[in-house]
C-alpha positions as YAML, in Angstrom:
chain: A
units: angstrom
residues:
- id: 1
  name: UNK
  ca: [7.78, -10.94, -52.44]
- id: 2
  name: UNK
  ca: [6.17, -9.97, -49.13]
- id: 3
  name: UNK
  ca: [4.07, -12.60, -47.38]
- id: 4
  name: UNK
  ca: [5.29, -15.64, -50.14]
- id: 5
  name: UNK
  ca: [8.45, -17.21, -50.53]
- id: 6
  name: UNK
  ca: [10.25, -16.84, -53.95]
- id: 7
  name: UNK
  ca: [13.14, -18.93, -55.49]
- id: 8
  name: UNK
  ca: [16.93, -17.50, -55.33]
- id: 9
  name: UNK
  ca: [19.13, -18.04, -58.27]
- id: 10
  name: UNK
  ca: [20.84, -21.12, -57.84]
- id: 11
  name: UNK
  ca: [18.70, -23.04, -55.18]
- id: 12
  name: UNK
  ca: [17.01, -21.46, -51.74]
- id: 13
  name: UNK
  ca: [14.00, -19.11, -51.10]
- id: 14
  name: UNK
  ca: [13.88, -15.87, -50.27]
- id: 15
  name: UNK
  ca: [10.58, -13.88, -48.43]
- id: 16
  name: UNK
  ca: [10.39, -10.46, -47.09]
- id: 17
  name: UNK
  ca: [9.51, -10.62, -43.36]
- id: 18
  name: UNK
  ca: [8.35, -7.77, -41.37]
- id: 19
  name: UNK
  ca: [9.69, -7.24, -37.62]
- id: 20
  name: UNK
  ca: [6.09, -8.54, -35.99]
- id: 21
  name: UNK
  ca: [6.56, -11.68, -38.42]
- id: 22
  name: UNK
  ca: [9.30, -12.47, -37.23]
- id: 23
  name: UNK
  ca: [8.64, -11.89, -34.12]
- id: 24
  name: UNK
  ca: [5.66, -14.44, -34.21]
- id: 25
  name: UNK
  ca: [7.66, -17.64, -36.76]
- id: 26
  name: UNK
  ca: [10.41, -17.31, -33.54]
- id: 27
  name: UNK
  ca: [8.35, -17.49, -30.71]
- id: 28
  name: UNK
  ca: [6.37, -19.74, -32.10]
- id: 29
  name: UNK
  ca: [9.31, -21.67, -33.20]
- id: 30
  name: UNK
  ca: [10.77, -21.27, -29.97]
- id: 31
  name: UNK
  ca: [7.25, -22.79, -28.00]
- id: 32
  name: UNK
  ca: [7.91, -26.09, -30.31]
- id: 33
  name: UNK
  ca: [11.08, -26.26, -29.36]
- id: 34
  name: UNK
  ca: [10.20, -26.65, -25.62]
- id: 35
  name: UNK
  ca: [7.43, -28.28, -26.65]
- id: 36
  name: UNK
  ca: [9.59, -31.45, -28.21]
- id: 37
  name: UNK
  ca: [11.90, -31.30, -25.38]
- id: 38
  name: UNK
  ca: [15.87, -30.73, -25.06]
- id: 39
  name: UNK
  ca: [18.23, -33.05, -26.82]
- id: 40
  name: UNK
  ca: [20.53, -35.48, -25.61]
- id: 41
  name: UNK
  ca: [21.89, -34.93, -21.86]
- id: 42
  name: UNK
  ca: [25.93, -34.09, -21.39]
- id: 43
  name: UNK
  ca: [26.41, -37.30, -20.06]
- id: 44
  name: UNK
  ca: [25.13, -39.28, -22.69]
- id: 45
  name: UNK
  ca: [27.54, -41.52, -24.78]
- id: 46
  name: UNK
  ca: [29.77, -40.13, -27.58]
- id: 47
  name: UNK
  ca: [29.19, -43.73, -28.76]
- id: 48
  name: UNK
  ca: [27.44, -43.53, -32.20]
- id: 49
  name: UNK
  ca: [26.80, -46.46, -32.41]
- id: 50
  name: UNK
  ca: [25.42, -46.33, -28.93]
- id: 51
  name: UNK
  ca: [23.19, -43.57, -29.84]
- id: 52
  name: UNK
  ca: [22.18, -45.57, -33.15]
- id: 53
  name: UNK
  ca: [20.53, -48.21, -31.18]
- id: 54
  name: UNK
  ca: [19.57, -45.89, -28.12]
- id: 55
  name: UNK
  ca: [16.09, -47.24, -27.54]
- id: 56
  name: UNK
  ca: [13.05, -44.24, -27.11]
- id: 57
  name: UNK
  ca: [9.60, -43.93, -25.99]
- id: 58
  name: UNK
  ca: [7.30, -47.02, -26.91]
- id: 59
  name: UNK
  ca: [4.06, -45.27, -25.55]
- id: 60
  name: UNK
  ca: [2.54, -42.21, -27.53]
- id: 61
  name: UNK
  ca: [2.68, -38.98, -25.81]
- id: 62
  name: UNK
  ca: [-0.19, -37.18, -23.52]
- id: 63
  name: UNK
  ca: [-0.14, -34.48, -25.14]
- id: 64
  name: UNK
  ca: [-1.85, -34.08, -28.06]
- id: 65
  name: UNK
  ca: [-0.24, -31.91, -30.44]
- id: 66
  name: UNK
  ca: [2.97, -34.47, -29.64]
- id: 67
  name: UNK
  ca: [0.81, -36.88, -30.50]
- id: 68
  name: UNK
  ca: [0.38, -34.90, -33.64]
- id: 69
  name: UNK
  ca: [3.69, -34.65, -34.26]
- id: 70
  name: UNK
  ca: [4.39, -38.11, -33.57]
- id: 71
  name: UNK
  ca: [1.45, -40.13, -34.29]
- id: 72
  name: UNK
  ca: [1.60, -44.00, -34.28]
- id: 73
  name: UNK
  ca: [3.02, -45.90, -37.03]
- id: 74
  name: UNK
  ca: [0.42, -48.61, -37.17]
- id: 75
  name: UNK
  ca: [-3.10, -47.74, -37.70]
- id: 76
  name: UNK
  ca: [-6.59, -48.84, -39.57]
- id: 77
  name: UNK
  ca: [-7.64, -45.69, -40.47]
- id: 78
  name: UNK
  ca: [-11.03, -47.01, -42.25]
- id: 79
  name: UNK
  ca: [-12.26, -47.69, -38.64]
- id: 80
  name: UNK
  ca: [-12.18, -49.69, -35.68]
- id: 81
  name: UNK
  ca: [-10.32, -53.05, -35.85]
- id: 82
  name: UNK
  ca: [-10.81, -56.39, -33.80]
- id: 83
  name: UNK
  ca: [-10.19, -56.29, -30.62]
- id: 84
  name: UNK
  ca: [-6.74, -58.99, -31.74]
- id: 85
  name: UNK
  ca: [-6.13, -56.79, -34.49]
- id: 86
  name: UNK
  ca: [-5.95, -53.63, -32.20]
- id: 87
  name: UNK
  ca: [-3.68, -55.56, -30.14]
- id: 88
  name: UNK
  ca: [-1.39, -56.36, -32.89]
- id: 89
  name: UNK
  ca: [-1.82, -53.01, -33.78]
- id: 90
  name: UNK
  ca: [-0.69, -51.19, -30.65]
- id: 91
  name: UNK
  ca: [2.48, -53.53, -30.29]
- id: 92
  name: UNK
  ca: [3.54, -52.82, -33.74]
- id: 93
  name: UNK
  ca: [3.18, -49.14, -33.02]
- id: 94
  name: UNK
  ca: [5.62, -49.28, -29.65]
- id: 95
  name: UNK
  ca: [8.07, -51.50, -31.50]
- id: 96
  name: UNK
  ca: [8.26, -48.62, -34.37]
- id: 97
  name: UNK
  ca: [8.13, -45.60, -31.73]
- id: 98
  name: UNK
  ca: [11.08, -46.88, -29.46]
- id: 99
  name: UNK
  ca: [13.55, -46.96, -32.12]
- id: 100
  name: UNK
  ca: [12.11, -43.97, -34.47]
- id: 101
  name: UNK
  ca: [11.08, -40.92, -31.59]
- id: 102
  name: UNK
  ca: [14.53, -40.28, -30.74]
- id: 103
  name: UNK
  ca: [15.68, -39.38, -34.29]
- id: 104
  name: UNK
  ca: [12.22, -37.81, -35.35]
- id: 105
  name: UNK
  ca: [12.22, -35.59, -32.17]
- id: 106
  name: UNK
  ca: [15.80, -34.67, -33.20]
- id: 107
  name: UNK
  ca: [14.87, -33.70, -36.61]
- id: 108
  name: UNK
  ca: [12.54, -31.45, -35.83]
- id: 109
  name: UNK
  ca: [14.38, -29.94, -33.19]
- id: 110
  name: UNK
  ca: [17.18, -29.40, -35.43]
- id: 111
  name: UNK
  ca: [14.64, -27.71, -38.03]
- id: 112
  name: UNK
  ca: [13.05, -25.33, -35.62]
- id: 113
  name: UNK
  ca: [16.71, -24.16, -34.41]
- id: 114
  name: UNK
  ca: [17.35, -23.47, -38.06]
- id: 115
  name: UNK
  ca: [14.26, -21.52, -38.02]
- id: 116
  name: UNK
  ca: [15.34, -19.69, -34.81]
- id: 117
  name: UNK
  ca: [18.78, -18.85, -36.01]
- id: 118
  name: UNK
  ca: [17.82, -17.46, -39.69]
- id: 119
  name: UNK
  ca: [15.22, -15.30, -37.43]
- id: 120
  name: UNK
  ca: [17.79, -14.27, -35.37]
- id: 121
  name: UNK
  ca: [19.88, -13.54, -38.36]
- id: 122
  name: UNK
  ca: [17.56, -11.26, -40.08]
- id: 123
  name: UNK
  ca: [16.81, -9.42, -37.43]
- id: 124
  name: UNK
  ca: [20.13, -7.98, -37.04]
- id: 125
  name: UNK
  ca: [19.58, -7.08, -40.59]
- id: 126
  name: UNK
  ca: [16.80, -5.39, -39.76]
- id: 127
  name: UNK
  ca: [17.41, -3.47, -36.22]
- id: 128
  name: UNK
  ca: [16.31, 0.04, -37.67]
- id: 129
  name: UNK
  ca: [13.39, -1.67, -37.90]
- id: 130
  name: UNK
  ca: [10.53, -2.27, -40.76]
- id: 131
  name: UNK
  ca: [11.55, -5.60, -41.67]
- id: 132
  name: UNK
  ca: [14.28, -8.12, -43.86]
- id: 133
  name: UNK
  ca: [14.57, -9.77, -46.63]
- id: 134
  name: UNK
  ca: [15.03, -13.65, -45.36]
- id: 135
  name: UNK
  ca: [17.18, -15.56, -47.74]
- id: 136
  name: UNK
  ca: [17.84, -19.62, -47.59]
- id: 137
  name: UNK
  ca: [20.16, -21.81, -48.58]
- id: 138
  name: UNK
  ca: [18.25, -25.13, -50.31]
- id: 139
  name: UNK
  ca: [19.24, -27.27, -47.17]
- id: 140
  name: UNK
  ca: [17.31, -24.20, -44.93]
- id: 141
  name: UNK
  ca: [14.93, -24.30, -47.32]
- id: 142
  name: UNK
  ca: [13.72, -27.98, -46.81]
- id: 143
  name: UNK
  ca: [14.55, -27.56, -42.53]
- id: 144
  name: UNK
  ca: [11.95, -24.70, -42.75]
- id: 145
  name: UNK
  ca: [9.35, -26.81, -44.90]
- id: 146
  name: UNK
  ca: [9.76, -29.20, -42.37]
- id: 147
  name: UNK
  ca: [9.07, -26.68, -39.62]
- id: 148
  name: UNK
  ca: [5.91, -24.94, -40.96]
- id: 149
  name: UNK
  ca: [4.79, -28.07, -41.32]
- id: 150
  name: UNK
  ca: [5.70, -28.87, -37.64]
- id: 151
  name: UNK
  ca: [4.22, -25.41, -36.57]
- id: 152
  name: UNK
  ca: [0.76, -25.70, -38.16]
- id: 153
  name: UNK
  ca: [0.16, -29.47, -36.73]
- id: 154
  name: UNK
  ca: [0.78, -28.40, -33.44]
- id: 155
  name: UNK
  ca: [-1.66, -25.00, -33.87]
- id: 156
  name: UNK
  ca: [-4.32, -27.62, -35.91]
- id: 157
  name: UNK
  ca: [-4.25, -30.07, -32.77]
- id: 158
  name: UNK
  ca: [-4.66, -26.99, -30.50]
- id: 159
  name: UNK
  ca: [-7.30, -25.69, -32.78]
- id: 160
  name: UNK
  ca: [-9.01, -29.55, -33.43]
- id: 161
  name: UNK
  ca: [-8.80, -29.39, -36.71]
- id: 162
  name: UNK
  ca: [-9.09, -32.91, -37.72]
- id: 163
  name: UNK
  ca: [-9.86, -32.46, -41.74]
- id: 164
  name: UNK
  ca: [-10.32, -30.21, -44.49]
- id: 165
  name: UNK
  ca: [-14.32, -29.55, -43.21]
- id: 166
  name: UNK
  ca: [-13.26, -27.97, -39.75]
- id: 167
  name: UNK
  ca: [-10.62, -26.11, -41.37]
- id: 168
  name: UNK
  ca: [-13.39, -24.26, -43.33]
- id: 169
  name: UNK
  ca: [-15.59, -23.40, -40.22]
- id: 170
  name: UNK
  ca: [-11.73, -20.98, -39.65]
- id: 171
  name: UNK
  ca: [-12.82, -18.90, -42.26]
- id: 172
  name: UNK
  ca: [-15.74, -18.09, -40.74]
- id: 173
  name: UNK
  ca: [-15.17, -17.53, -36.77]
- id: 174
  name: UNK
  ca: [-16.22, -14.17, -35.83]
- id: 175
  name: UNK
  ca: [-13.74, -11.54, -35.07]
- id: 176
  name: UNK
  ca: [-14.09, -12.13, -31.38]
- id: 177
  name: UNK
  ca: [-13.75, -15.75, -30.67]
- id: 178
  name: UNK
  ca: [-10.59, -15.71, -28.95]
- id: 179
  name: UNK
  ca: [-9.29, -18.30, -31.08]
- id: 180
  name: UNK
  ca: [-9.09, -16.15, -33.84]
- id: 181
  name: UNK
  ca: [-5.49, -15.02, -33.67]
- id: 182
  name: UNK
  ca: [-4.32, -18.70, -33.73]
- id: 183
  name: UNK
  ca: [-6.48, -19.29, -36.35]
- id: 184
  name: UNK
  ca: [-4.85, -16.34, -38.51]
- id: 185
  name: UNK
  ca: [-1.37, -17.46, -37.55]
- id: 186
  name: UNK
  ca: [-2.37, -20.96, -38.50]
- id: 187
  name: UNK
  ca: [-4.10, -19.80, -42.37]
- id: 188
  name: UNK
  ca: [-0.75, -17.27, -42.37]
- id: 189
  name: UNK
  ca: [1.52, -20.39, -41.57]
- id: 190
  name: UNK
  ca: [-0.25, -22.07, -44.53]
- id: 191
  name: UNK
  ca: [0.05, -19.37, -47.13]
- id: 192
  name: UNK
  ca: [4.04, -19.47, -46.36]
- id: 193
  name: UNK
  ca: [4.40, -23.41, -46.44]
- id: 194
  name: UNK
  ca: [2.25, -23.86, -49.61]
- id: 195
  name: UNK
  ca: [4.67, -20.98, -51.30]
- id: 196
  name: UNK
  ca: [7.94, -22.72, -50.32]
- id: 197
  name: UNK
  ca: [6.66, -25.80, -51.21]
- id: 198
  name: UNK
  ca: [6.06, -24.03, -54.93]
- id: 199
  name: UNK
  ca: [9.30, -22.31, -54.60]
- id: 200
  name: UNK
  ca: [11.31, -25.16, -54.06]
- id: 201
  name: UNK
  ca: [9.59, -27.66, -57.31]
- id: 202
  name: UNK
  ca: [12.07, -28.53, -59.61]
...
């Protein structure tokens, strides 16, 4: 079981997490988190229907892992449209972000507090040190797909990894380009995703 998730009887995922693991999942979990911003002030309406049709963002965000995280909607990704077209284009996407960012954002806030608290959770377990066993629930399960996924966009945008070619070049950085550690937490991030993912097939 160490470094891969395995299935649990009855639905969920189970891996067996070491104290500097989980030290690194939280922190990192913890830098998205601040990353995608707090939630919904105090003062804001207990109106859910209010919320419902609470209007967000319509331009995409400077920064470009949150532009990662929450690219447009409209796009012509087999190159560069007509100048009309790109138009067209850009209003679609603003139309699409104001009334999609503020539930997105709140997904994957929700997901990397799941994250957080399971950490937090095993930890206790684990305060002799040397590590836990990390067990899910299916509904944990998916919220921590979701936030591995989360995670390694937002290292690949920090990295530049914009396809499967510069993701190769990783494997072969020397040991002291100092980008090295965030590529192994990246490839590490990976290995865990791509075994939940296999974990949690019908």
């Amino acid at each position: 079981m160490p470094g891969q998730f395995e299935p649990l009887p009855g639905g969920g995922a189970a891996v067996a997490l070491d104290d500097v693991e989980i030290s690194i999942i939280r922190s990192l979990a913890v830098q998205l988190l601040e990353l995608i911003g707090p939630g919904p002030a105090e003062d804001a309406s207990d109106d859910p229907l209010a919320e419902l049709f609470a209007e967000g963002p319509s331009e995409p965000p400077s920064d470009p892992v949150l532009r990662r995280l929450f690219p447009d909607a409209y796009g012509d990704p087999e190159g560069t449209p007509q100048a009309r077209e790109a138009e067209e284009q850009r209003a679609h996407s603003a139309e699409f972000r104001r009334y999609t960012e503020n539930d997105l954002r709140a997904g994957k806030r929700e997901s990397a507090l799941a994250v957080i608290r399971a950490l937090d959770a095993v930890a206790a377990q684990s305060a002799g040190g040397g590590g836990a066993v990390l067990k899910l629930s299916a509904e944990e399960s998916r919220q921590w797909l979701g936030a591995l996924n989360d995670l390694r966009l937002a290292i690949g945008a920090r990295l530049e990894i914009a396809d499967e070619d510069d993701t190769d070049l990783l494997y072969r950085l020397p040991d002291e380009d100092p980008r090295k550690p965030m590529v192994m937490a990246y490839l590490w991030l990976g290995g865990l995703q791509e075994s939940l993912v296999v974990t949690l097939m019908p």
